[in-house]
N, C-alpha and C positions, 0 to 999 in steps of 0.2 A: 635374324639380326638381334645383336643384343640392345633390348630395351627394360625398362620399367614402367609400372603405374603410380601415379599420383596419389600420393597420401598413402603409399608402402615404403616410405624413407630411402634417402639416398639418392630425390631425385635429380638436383645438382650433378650428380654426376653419370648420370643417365645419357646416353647418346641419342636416344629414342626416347622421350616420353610422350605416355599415352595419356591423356587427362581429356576432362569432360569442361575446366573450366581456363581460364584464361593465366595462369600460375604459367612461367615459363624460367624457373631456377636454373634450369639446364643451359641457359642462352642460347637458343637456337638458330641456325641461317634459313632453315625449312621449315614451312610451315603446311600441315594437310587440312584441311576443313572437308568434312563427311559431315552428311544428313541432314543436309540446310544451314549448316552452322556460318554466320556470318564475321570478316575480321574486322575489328575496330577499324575507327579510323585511325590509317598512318601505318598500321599493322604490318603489308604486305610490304611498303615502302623498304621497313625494316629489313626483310628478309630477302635472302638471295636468290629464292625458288620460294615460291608459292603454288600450292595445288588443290583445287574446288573440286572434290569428284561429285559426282551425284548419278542417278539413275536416271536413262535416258529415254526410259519407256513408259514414267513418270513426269504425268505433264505439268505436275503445281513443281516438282524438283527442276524441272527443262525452264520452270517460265522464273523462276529465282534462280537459276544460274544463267539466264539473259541477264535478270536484274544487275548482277554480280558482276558480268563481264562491262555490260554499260558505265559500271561503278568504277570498275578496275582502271579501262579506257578514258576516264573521265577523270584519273588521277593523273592520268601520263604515262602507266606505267604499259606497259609492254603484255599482252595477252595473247595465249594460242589455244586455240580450242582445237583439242584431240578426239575421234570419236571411235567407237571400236565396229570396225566393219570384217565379216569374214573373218574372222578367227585370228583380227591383227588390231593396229592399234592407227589411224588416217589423220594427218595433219589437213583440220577442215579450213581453217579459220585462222589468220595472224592480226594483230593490231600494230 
C-alpha cells in the first residue's frame, strides 16, 4: 500500500502514514496503535475504525489491551475483540 514516514516530507498527502508520535497532517478515518501505544482522549471517537493490536502470548500486552478495551467500552464506543485461532482470524468478543 502506498504510504510514507513521518518527518520524510509530504506527509499531508500520504494515505498511509507511519509515525511514532501523535502528528496526523494526513487527516485520517483510521487509526492502528501497536506495542502498547495508547490514544488520547477523544482520539478514537474521532475516527471511523480503530485498531489496538498487540501480542497475545504477552501477558503485561493482554493485561493493557483489557485496560484499553475497559477504556474503549467506557467511552460508548463500540469494541470487538478478534483473536487469531488456527491459521484464521475468530470474532471473540463485541461490546
Amino acid at each position: 500500500l502506498p504510504h510514507g514516514r513521518a518527518g520524510q516530507g509530504s506527509e499531508a498527502r500520504q494515505p498511509i502514514l507511519l509515525t511514532t508520535g501523535r502528528e496526523a497532517p494526513n487527516d485520517p478515518n483510521t487509526l492502528f496503535l501497536i506495542d502498547g501505544a495508547a490514544p488520547e482522549t477523544g482520539e478514537l471517537a474521532r475516527m471511523e475504525m480503530s485498531a489496538i493490536l498487540f501480542d497475545g502470548r504477552d501477558p503485561e500486552a493482554v493485561e493493557r489491551a483489557r485496560a484499553q478495551w475497559r477504556a474503549v467500552t467506557a467511552e460508548g464506543l463500540n469494541a470487538v475483540y478478534w483473536a487469531e485461532e488456527a491459521g484464521g482470524w475468530v470474532r471473540k468478543a463485541e461490546s
